[in-house]
C-alpha positions as CSV (number, residue, x, y, z in Angstrom):
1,X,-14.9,2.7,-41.5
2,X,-11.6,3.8,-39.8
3,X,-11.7,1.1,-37.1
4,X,-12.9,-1.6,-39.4
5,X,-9.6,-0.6,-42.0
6,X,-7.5,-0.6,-38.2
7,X,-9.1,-4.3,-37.4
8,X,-9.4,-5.9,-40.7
9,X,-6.9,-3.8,-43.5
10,X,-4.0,-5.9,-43.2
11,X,-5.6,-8.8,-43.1
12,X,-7.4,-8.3,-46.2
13,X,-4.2,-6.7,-48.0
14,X,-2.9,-10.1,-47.0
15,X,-5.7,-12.5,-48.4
16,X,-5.8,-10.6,-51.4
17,X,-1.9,-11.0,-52.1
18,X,-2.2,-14.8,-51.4
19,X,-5.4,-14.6,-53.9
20,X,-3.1,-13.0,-56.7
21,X,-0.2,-15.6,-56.0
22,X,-2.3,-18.4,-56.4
23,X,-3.8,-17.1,-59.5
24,X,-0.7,-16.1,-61.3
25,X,1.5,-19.5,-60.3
26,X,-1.7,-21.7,-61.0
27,X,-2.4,-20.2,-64.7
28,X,1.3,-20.3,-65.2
29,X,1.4,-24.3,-65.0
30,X,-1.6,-24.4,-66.4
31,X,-0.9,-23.0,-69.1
32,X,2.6,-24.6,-69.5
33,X,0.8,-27.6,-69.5
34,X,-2.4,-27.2,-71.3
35,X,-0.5,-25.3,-73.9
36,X,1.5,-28.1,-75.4
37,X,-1.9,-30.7,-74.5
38,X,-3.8,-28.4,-76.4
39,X,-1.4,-28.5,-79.3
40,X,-1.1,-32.2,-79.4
41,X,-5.4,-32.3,-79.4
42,X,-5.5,-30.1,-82.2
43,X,-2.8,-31.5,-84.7
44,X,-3.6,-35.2,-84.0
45,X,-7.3,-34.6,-85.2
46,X,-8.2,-36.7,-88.5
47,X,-7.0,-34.5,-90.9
48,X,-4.7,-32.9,-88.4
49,X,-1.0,-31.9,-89.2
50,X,0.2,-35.1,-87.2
51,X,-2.9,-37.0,-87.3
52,X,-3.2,-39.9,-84.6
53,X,-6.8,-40.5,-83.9
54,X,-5.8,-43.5,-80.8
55,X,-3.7,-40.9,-79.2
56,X,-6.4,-37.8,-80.1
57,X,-9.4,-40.4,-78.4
58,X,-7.4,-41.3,-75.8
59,X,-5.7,-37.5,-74.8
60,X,-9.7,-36.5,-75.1
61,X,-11.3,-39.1,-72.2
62,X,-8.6,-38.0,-70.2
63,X,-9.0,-34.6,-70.4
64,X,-12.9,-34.7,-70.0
65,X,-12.6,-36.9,-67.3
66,X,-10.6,-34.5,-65.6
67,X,-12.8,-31.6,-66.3
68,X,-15.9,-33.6,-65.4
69,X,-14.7,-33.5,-61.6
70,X,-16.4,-30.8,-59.7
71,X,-13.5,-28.9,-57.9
72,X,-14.6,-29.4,-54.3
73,X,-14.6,-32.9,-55.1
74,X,-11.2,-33.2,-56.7
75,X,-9.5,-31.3,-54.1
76,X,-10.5,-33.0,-51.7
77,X,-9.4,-36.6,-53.5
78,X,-6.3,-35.2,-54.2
79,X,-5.3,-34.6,-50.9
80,X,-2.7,-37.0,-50.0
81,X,-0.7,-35.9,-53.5
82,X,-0.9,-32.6,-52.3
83,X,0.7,-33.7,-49.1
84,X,3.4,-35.6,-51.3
85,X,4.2,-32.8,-53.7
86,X,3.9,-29.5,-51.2
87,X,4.5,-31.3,-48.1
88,X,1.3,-30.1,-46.3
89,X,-2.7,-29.9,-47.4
90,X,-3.3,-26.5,-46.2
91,X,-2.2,-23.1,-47.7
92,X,-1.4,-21.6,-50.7
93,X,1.3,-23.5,-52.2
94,X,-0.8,-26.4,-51.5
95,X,-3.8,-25.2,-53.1
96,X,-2.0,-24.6,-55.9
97,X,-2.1,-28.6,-57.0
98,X,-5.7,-28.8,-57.2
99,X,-5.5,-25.5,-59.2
100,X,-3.5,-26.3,-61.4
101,X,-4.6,-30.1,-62.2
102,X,-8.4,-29.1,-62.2
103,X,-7.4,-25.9,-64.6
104,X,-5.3,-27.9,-66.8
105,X,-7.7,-29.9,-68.9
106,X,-9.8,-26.5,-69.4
107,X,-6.9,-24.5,-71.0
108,X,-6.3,-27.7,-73.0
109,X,-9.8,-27.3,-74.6
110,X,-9.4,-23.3,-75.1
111,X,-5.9,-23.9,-76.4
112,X,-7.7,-26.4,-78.9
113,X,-10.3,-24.4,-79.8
114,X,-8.3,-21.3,-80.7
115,X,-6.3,-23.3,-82.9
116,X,-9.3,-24.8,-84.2
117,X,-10.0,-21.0,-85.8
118,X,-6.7,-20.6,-87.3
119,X,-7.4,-20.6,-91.6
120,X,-6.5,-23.7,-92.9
121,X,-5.4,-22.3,-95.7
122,X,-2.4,-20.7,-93.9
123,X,-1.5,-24.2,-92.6
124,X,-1.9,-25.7,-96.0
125,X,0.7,-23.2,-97.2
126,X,3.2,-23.1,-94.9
127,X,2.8,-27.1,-95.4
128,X,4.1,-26.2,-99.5
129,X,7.0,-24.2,-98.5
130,X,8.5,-26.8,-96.8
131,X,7.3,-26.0,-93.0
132,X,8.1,-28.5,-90.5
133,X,5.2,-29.2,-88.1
134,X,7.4,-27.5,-85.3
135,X,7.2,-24.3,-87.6
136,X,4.1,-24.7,-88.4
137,X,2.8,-24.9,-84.8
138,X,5.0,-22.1,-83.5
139,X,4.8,-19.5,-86.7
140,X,1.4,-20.2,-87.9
141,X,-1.1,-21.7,-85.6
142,X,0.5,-20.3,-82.6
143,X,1.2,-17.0,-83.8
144,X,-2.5,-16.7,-86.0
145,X,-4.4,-17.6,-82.6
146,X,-2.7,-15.1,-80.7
147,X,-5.3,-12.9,-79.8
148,X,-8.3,-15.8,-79.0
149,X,-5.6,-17.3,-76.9
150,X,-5.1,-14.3,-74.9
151,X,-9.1,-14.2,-74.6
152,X,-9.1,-17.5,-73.8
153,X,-6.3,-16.6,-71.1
154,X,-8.8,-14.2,-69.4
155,X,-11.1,-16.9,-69.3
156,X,-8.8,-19.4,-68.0
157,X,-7.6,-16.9,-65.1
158,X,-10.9,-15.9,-63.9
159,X,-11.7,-19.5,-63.2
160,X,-9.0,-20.4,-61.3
161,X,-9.8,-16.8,-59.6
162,X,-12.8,-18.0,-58.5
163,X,-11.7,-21.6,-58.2
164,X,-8.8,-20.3,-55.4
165,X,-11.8,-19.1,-53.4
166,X,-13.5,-22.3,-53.4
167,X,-10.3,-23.6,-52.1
168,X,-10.5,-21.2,-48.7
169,X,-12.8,-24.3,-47.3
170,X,-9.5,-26.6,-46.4
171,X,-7.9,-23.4,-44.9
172,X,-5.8,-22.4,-48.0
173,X,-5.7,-18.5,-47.2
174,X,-6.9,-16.0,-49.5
175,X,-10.0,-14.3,-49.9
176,X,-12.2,-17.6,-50.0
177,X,-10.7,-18.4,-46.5
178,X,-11.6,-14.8,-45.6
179,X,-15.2,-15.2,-46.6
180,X,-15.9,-18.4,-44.8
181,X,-14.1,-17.6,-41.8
182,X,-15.2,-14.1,-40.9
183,X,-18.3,-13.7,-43.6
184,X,-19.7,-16.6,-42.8
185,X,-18.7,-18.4,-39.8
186,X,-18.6,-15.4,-37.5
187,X,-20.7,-13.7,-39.8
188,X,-19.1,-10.3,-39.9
189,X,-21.3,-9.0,-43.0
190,X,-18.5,-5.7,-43.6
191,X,-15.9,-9.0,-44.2
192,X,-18.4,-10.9,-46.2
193,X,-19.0,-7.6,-48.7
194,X,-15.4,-7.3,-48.7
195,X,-14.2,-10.1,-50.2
196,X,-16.7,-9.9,-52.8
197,X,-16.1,-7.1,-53.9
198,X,-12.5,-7.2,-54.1
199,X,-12.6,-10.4,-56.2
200,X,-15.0,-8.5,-58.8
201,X,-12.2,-5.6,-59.1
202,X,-9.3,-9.0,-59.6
203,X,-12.2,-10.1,-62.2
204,X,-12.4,-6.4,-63.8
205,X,-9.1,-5.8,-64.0
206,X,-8.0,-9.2,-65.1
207,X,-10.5,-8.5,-67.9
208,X,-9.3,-5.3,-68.7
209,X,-5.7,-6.2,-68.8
210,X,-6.8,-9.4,-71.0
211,X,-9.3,-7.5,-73.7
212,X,-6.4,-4.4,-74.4
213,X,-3.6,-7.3,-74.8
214,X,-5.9,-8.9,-77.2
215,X,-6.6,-6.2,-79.1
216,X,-2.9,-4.9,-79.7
217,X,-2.4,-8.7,-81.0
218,X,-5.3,-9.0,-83.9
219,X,-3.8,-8.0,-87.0
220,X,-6.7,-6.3,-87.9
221,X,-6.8,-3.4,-84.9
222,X,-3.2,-2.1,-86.5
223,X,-4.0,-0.3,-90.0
């Protein structure tokens, strides 16, 4: 145990960090742009607060277009933006384009559905007292959804978790790169069990954190 910690420690410490770093900055952008896409699919349903069924139909083939691409497939297409936007196709910072494009789309739909759950009859009465639909979105729908979003947000960040591992095949670090490189192209079986089960305690505790978050946000868990 003592020699493999000596051999491979550091490099595992290592993967692991470039693991969380492409988690964190890939559900960040996701989220600052699935939030707002989201949003915009919600409220421009028929019936919707700013109702604009071309721009709903049209936001809604895009968006299933894009989650209809298997990843390997997409990051692998995507490759010469990658090279334009991070200067190089290999690495973290360069796997975090495909991340964040493929995750995108899926915290749109999460964003959508949580709204979709907020009572209507909140939206109707902010609507009588005069609400804008900025205020409406940001002090009602927003705020009401809080704790399915953050539930939705542990959903979101375990798929790109497991997503950056995928992403190890076109040498992007982390503990996907780990995994092919020493579990399964040298086949060192200690490295392959390693990385495993260092991604279900990033899963665990990304659940953990998620689920007491979300319960300090419902309304109801505060009487």
């Amino acid at each position: 145990m003592e020699a493999f910690i000596d051999q491979y420690g550091a490099l595992l410490i290592k993967a692991t960090w470039e693991t969380i770093y492409m988690t964190v900055v890939s559900t960040f952008f996701s989220y600052l742009l699935g939030v707002p896409l989201g949003v915009a699919l919600s409220i421009t349903k028929k019936g919707g607060i700013a109702s604009s069924p071309t721009f709903n139909y049209a936001a809604g083939w895009v968006v299933n277009i894009l989650r209809s691409v298997p990843f390997v497939i997409l990051m692998v297409f995507i490759v010469p933006f990658t090279r334009l936007i991070a200067g190089t196709s290999i690495g973290p910072n360069a796997a975090n384009i495909p991340l964040i494009i493929a995750a995108t789309p899926f915290v749109a739909r999460i964003v959508e559905q949580s709204i979709e759950e907020v009572y209507r009859g909140l939206v109707e009465a902010a609507k009588c007292m005069g609400a804008s639909n900025f205020q409406i979105i940001t002090k009602v729908m927003l705020v009401e959804s809080k704790p399915s979003l953050i539930r939705g947000l542990s959903i979101s960040s375990i798929t790109i978790l497991s997503y950056t591992a995928i992403t190890g095949i076109i040498g992007a670090g982390g503990l996907g790169n780990i995994a092919i490189t020493y579990g399964y192209q040298r086949y060192i079986e200690s490295m392959r069990y390693s990385t495993v089960i260092l991604l279900i305690i990033l899963v665990v505790l990304i659940q953990l954190l998620c689920n007491i978050w979300a319960f300090k946000a419902d309304k109801r868990n505060r009487n």
